[in-house]
C-alpha positions in Angstrom: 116.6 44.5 73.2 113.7 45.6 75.3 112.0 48.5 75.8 113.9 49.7 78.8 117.4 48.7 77.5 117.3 51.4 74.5 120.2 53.7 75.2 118.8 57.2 74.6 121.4 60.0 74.0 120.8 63.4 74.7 119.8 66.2 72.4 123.4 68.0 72.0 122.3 71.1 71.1 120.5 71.6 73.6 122.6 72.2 77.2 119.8 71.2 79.4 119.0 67.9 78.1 123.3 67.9 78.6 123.2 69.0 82.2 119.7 66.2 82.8 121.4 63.1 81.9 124.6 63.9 83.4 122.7 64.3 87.0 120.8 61.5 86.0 123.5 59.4 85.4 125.7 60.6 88.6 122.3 59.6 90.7 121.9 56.1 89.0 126.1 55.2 89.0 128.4 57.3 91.1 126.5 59.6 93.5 126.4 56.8 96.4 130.2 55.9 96.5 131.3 59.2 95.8 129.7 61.1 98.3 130.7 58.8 100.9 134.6 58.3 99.6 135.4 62.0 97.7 133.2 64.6 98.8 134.4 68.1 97.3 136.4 66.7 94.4 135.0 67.3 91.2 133.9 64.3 88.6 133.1 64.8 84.8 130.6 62.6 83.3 130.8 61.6 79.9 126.9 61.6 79.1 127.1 59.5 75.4 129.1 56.7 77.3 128.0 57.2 81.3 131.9 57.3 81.8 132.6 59.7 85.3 136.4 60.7 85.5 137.4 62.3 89.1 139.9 65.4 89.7 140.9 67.5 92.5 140.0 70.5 90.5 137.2 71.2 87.5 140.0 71.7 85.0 142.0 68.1 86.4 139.0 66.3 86.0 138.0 67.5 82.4 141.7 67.6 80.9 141.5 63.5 82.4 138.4 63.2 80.8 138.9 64.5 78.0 142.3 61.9 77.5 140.4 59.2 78.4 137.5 59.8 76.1 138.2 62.6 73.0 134.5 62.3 71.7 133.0 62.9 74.8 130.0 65.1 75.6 131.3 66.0 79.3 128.6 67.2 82.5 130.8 69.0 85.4 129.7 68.2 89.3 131.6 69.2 92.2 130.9 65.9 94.6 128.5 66.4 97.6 127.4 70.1 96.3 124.3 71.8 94.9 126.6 73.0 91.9 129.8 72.3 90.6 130.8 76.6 91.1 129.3 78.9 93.7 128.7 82.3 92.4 127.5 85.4 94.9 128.8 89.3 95.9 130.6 90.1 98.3 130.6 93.6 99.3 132.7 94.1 102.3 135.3 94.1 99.6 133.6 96.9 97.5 133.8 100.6 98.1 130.1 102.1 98.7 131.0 105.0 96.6 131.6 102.0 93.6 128.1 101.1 93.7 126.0 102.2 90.9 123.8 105.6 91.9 127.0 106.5 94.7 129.3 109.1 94.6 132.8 109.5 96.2 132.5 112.5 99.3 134.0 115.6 98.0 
């Protein structure tokens, strides 16, 4: 086994090294075919084996995962998106007088 052959598994405890080798993984195996054939669905990579299970929803594709591979150490991505949630306000939906330093017109 050469240099460039040794498998190296990331650090567990530690969720970046998690979230690095699952991207790196999805860039080196799946990103190419999956982008082109099943953009929005969500795949969960296994990073100890480099196993990527696909679901139409985050939970779908981790409960398959998870059947398919009980020990694994699972990375979420949602196919074709910068993150696998999107997380922002929306505050046509709030009440001004619900923001912090407002008060309801007497």
């Amino acid at each position: 086994m050469t240099a460039r052959e040794v498998k190296i598994e990331p650090n567990l405890n530690d969720p970046k090294a998690i979230s690095d080798a699952g991207e790196r993984i999805y860039d080196e195996r799946y990103r190419q075919d999956y982008e082109r054939d099943d953009p929005g669905q969500f795949v969960a990579v296994d990073v100890l084996s480099g196993n990527a299970t696909l679901g139409g929803t985050s939970s779908e594709a981790l409960l398959k995962a998870r059947q398919q591979y009980p020990k694994g150490v699972f990375h979420l991505i949602r196919v074709g998106h910068a993150g696998a949630f999107e997380v922002g306000t929306a505050y046509r939906h709030v009440h001004t007088d619900r923001l912090p330093g407002r008060q309801r017109p007497s």
